[in-house]
N, CA, C and O atoms as a printed pandas DataFrame, in Angstrom:
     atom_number atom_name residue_name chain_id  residue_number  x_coord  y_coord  z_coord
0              1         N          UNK        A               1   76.886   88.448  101.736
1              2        CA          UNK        A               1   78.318   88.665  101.567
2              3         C          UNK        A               1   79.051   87.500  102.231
3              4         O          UNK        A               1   78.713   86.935  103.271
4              5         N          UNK        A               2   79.926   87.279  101.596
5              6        CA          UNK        A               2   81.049   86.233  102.075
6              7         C          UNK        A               2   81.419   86.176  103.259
7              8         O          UNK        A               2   81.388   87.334  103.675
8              9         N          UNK        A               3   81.890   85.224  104.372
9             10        CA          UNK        A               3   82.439   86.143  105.195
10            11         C          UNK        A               3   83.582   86.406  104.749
11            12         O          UNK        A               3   84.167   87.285  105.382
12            13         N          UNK        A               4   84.193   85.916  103.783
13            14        CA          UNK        A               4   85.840   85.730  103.434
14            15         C          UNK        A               4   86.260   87.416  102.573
15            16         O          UNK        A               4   87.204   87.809  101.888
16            17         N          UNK        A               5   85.008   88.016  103.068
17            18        CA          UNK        A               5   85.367   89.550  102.660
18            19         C          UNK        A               5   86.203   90.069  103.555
19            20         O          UNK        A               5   87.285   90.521  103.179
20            21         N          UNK        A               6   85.787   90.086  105.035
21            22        CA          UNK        A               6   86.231   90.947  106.121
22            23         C          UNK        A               6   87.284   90.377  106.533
23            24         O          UNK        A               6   88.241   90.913  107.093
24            25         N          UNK        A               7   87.076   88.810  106.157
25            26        CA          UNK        A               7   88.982   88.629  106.064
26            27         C          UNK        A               7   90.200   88.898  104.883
27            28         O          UNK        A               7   91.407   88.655  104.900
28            29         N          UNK        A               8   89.480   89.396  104.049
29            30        CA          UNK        A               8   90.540   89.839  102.929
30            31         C          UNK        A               8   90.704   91.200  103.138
31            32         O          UNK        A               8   91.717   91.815  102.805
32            33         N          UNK        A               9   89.777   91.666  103.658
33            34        CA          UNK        A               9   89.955   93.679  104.097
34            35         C          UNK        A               9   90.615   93.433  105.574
35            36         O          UNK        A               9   91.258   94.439  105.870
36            37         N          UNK        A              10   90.688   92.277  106.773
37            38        CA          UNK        A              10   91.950   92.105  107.644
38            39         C          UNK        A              10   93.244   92.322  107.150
39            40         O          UNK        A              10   94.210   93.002  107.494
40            41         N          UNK        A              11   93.016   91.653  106.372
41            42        CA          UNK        A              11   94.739   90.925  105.036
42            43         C          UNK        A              11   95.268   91.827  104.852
43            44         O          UNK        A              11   96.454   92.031  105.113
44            45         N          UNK        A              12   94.177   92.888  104.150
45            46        CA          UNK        A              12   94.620   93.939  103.131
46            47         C          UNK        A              12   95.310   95.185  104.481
47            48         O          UNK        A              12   96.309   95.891  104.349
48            49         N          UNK        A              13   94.481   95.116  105.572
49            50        CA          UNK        A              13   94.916   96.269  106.804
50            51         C          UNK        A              13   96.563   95.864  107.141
51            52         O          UNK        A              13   97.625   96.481  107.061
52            53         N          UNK        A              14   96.159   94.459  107.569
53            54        CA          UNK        A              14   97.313   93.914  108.209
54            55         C          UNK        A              14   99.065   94.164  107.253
55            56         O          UNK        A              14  100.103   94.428  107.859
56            57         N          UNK        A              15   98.960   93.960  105.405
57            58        CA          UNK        A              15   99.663   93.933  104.806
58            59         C          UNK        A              15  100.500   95.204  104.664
59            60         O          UNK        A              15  101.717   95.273  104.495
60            61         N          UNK        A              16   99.427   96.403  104.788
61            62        CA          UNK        A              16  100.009   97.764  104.501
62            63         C          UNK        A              16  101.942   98.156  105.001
63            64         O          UNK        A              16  102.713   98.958  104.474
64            65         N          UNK        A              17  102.168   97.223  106.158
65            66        CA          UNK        A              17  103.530   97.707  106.417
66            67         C          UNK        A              17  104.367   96.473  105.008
67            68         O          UNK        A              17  105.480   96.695  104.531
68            69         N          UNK        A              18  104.065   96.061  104.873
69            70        CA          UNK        A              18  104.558   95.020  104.053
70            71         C          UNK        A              18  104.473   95.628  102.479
71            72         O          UNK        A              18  105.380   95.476  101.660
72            73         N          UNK        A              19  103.243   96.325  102.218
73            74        CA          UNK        A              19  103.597   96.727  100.526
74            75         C          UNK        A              19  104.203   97.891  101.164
75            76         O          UNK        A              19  104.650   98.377  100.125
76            77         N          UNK        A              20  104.465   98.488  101.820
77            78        CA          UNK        A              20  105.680   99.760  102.238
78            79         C          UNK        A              20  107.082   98.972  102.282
79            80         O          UNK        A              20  108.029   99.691  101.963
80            81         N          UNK        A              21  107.406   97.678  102.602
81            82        CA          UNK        A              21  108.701   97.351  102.720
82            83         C          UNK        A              21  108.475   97.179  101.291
83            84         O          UNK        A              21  109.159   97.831  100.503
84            85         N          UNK        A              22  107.705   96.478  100.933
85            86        CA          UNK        A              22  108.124   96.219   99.165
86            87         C          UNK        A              22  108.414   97.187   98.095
87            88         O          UNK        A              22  108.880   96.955   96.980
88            89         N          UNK        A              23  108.029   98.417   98.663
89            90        CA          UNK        A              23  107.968   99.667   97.780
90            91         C          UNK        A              23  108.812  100.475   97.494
91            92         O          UNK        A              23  108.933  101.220   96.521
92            93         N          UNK        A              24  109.810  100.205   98.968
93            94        CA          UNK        A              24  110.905  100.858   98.726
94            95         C          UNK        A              24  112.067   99.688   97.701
95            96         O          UNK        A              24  113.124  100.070   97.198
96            97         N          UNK        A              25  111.608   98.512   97.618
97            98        CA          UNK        A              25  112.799   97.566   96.687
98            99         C          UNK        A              25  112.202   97.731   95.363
99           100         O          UNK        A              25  112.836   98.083   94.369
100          101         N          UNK        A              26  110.533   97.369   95.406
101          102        CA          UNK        A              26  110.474   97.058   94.263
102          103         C          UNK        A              26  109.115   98.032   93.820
103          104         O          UNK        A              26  108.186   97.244   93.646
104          105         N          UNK        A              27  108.854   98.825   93.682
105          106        CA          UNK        A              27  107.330   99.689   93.400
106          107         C          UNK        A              27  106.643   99.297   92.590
107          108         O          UNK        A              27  105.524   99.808   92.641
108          109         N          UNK        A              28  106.866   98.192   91.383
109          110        CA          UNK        A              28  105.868   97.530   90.274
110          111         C          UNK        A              28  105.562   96.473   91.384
111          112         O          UNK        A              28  104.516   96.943   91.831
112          113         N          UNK        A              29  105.792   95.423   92.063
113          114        CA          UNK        A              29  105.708   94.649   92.898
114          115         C          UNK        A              29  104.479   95.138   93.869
115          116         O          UNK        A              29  103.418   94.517   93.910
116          117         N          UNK        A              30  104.713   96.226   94.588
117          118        CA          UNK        A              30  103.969   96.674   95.374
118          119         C          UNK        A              30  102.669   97.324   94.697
119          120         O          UNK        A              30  101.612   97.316   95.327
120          121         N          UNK        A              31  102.748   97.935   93.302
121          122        CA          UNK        A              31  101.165   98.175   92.853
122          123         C          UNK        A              31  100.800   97.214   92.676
123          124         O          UNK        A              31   99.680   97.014   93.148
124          125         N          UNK        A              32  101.387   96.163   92.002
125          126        CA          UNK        A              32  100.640   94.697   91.528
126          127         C          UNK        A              32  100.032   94.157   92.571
127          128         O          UNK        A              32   99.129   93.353   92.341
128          129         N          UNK        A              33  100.394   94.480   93.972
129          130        CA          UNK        A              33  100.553   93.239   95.008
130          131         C          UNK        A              33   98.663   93.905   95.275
131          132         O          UNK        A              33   97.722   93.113   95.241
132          133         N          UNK        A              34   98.471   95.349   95.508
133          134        CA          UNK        A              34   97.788   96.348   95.676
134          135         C          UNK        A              34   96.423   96.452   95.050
135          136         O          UNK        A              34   95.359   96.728   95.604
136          137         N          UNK        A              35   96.738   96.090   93.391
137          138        CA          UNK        A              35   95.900   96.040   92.756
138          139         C          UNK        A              35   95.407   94.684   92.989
139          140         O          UNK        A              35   94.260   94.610   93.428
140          141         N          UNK        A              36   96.141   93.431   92.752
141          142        CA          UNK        A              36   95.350   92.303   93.184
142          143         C          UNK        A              36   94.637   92.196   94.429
143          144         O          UNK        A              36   93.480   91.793   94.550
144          145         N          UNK        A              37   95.491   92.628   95.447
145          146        CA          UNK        A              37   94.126   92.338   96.694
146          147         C          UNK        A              37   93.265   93.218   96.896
147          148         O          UNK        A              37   92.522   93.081   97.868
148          149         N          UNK        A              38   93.123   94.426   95.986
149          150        CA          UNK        A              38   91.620   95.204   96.063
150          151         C          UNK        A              38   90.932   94.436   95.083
151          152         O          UNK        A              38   89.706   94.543   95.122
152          153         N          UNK        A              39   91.543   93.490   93.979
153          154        CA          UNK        A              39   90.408   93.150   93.206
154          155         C          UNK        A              39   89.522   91.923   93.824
155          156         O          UNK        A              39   88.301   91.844   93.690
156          157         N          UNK        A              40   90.224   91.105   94.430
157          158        CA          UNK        A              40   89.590   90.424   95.538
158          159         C          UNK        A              40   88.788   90.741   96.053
159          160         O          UNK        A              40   87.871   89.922   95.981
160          161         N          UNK        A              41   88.549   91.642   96.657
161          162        CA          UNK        A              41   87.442   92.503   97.548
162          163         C          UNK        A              41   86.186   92.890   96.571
163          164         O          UNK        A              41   85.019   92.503   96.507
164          165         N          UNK        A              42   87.193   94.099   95.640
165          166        CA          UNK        A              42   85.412   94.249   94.461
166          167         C          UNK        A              42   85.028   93.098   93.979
167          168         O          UNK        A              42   83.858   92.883   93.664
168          169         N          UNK        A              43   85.895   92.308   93.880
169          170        CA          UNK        A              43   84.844   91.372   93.203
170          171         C          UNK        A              43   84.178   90.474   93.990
171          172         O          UNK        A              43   83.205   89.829   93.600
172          173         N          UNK        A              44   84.707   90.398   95.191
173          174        CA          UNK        A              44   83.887   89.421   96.326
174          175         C          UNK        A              44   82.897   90.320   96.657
175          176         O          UNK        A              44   81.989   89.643   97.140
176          177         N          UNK        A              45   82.466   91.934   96.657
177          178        CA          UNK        A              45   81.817   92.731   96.299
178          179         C          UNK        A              45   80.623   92.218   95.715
179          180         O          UNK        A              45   79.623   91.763   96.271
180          181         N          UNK        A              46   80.920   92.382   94.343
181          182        CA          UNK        A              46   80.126   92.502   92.827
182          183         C          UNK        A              46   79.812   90.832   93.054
183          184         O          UNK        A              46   78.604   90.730   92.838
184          185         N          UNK        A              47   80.145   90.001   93.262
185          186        CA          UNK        A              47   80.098   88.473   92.821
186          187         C          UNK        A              47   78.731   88.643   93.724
187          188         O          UNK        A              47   77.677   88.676   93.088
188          189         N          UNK        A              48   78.645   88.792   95.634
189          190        CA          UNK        A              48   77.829   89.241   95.911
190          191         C          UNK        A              48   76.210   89.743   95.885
191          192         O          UNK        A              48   75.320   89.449   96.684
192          193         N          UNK        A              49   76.150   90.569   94.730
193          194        CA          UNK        A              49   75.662   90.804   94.256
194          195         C          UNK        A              49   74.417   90.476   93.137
195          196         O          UNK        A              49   73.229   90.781   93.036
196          197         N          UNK        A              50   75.405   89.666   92.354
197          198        CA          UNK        A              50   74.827   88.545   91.093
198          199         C          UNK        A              50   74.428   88.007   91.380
199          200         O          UNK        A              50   74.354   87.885   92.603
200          201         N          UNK        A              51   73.767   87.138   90.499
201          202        CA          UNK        A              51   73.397   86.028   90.293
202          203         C          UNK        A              51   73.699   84.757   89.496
203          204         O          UNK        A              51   74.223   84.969   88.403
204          205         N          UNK        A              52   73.521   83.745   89.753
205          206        CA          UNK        A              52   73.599   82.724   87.823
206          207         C          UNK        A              52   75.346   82.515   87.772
207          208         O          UNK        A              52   76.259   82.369   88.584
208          209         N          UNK        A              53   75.189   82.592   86.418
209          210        CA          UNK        A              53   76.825   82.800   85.640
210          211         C          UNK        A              53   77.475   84.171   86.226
211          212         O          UNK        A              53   78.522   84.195   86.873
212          213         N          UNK        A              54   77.012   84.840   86.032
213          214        CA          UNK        A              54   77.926   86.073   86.603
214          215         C          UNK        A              54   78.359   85.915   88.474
215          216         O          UNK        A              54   79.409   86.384   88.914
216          217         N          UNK        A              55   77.419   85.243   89.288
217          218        CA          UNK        A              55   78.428   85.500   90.421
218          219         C          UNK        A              55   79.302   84.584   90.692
219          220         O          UNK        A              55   79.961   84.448   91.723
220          221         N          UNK        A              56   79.295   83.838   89.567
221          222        CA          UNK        A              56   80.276   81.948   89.287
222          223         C          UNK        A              56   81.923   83.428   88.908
223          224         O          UNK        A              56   82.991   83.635   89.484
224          225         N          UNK        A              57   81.352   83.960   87.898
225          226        CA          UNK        A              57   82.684   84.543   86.879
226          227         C          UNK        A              57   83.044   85.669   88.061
227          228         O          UNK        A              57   84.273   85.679   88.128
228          229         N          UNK        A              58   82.530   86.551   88.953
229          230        CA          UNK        A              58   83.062   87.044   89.830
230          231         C          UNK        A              58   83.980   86.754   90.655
231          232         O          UNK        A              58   85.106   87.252   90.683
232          233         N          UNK        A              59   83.319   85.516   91.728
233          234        CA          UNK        A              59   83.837   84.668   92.156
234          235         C          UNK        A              59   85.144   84.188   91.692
235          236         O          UNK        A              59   86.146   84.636   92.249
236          237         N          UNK        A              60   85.274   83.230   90.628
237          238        CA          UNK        A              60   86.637   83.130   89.747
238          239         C          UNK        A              60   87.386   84.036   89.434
239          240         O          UNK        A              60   88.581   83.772   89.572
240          241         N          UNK        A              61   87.047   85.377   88.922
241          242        CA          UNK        A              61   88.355   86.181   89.303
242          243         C          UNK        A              61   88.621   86.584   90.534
243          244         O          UNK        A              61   89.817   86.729   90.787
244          245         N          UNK        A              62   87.563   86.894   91.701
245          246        CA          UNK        A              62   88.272   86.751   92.822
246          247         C          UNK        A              62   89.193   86.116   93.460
247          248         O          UNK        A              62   90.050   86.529   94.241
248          249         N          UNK        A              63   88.943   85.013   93.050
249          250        CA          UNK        A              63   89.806   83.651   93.249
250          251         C          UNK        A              63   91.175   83.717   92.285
251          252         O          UNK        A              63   92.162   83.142   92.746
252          253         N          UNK        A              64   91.307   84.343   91.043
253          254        CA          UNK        A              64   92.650   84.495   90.361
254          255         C          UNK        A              64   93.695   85.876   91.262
255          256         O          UNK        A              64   94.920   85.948   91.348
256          257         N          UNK        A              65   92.732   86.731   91.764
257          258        CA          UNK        A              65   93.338   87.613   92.346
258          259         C          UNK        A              65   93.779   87.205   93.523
259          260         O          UNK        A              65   94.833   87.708   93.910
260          261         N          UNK        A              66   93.142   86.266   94.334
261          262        CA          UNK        A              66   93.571   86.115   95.335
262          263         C          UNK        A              66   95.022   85.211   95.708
263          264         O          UNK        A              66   95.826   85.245   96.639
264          265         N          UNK        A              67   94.920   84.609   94.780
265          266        CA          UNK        A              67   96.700   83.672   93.805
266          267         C          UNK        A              67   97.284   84.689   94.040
267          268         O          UNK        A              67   97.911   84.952   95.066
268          269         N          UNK        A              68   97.047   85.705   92.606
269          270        CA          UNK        A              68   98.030   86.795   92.057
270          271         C          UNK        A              68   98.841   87.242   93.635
271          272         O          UNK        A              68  100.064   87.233   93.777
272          273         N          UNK        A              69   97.733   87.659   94.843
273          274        CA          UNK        A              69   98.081   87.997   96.131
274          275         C          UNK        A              69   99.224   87.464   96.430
275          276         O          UNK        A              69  100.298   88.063   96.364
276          277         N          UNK        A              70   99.035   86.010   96.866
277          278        CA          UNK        A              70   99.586   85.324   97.529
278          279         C          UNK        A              70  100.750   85.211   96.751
279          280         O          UNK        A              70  101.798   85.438   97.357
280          281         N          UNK        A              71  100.826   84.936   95.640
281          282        CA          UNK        A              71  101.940   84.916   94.607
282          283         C          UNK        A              71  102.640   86.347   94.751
283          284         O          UNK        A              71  103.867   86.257   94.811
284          285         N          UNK        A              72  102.250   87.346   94.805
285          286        CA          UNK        A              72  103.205   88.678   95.016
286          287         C          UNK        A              72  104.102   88.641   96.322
287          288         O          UNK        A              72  105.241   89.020   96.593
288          289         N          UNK        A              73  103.064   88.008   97.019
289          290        CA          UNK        A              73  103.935   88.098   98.423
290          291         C          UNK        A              73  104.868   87.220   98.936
291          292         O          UNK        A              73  105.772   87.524   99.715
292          293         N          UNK        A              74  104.573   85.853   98.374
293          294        CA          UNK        A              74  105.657   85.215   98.004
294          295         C          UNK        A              74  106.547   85.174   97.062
295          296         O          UNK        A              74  107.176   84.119   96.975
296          297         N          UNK        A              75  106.810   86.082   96.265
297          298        CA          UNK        A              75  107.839   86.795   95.411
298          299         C          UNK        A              75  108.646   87.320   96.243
299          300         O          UNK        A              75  109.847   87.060   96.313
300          301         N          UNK        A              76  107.544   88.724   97.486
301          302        CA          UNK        A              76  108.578   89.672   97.687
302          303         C          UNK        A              76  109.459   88.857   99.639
303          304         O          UNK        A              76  110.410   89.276  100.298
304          305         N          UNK        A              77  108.717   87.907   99.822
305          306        CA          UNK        A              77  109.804   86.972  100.622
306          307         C          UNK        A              77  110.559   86.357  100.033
307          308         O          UNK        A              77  111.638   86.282  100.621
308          309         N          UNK        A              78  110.505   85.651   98.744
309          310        CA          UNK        A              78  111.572   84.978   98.607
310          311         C          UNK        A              78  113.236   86.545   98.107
311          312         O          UNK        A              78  114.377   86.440   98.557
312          313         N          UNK        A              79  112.904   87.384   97.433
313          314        CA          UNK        A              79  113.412   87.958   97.035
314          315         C          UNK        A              79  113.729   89.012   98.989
315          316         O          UNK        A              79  113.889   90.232   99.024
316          317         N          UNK        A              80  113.731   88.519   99.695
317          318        CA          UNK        A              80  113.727   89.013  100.688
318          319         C          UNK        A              80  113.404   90.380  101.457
319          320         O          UNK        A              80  113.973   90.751  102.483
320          321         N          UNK        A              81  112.510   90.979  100.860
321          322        CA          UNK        A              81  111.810   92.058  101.145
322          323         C          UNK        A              81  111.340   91.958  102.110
323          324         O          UNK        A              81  111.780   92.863  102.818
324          325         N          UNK        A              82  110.091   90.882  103.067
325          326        CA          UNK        A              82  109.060   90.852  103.576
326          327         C          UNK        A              82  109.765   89.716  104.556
327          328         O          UNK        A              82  110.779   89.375  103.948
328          329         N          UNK        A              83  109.722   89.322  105.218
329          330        CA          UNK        A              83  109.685   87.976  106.323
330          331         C          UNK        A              83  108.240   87.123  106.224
331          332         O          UNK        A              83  107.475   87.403  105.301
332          333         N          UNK        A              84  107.902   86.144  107.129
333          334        CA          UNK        A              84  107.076   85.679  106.820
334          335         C          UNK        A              84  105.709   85.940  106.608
335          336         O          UNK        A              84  105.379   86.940  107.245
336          337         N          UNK        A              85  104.852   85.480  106.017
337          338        CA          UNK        A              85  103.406   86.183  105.531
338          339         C          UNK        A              85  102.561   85.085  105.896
339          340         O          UNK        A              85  102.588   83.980  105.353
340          341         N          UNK        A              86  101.603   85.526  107.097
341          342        CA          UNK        A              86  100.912   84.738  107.487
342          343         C          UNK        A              86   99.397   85.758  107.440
343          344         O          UNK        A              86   99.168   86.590  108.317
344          345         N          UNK        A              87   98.540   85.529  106.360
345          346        CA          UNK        A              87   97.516   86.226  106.414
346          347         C          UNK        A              87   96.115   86.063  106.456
347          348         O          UNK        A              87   95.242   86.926  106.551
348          349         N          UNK        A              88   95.981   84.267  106.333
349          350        CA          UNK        A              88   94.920   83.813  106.318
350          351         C          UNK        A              88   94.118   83.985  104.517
351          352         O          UNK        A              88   92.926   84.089  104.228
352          353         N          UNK        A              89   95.002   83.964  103.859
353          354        CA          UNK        A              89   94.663   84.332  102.173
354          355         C          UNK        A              89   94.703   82.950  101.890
355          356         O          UNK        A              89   93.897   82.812  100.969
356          357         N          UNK        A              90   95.298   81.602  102.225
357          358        CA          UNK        A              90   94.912   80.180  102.205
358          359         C          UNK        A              90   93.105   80.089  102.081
359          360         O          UNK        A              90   92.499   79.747  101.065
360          361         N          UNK        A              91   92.363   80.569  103.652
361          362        CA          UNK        A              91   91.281   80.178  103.777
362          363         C          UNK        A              91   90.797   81.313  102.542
363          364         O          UNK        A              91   89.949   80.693  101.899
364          365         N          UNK        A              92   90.932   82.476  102.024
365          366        CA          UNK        A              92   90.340   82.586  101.225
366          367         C          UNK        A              92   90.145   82.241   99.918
367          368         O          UNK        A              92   89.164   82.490   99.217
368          369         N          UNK        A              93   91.257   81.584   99.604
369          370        CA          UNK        A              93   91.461   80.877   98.123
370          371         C          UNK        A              93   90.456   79.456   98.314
371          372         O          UNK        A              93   89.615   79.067   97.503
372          373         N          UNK        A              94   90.815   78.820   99.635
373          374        CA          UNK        A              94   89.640   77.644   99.910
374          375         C          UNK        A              94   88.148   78.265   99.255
375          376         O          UNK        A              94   87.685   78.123   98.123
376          377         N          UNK        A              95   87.474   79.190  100.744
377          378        CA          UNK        A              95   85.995   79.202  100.222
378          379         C          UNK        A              95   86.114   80.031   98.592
379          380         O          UNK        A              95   84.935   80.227   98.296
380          381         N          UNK        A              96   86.766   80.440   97.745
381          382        CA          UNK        A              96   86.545   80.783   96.564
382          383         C          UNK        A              96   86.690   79.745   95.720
383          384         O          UNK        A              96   85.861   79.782   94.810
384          385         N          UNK        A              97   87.647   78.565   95.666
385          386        CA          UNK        A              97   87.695   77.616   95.055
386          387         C          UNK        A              97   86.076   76.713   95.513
387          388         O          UNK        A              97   85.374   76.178   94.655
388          389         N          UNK        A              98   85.899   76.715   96.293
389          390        CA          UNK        A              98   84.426   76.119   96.867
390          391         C          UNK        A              98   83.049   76.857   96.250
391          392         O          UNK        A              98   82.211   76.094   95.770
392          393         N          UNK        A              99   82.873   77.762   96.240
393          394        CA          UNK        A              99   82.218   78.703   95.365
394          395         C          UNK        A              99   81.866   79.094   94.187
395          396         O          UNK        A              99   80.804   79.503   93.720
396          397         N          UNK        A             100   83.258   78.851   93.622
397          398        CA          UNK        A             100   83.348   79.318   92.245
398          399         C          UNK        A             100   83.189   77.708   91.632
399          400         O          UNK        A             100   83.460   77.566   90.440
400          401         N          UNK        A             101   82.955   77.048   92.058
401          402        CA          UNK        A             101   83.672   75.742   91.065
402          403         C          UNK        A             101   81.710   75.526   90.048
403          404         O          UNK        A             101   81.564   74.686   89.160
């Protein structure tokens, strides 16, 4: 396993007051934000797992989810929901871009 699992299940602990501020502005925002960073996880999961081509294609959507993340949450700061977001989701987009390539 990655280690960049137990820092995306940090992320995901640490975020919880944050998809609660987002939920009360925006609730599509906050499932999206929700659904992307659990898919991060299963699939850093499942990628895990594989082998070959399949833990390349795991990997890569882990790595799209982990955008989608970072991209939600910089939505719901700029739209001023959230203050700053410091979660360490940088280093995980690194080792997935490193991985997956």
């Amino acid at each position: 396993m990655l280690h960049v699992y137990n820092v995306m299940l940090d992320a995901i602990v640490r975020m919880r007051p944050m998809i609660a501020a987002i939920e009360r502005h925006d609730g599509d925002l906050a499932r999206q934000l929700r659904r992307a960073a659990s898919s991060v996880v299963l699939n850093l999961a499942e990628g895990s797992g594989s082998f070959g081509g399949l833990r390349k294609a795991r990997y890569r959507t882990a790595l799209g989810s982990a955008r989608e993340t970072l991209a939600c949450l910089e939505c719901a700061r700029a739209f001023g929901y959230v203050g700053h977001v410091d979660l360490d989701l940088n280093r995980v987009i690194g080792t997935l871009v490193r991985v997956a390539a």
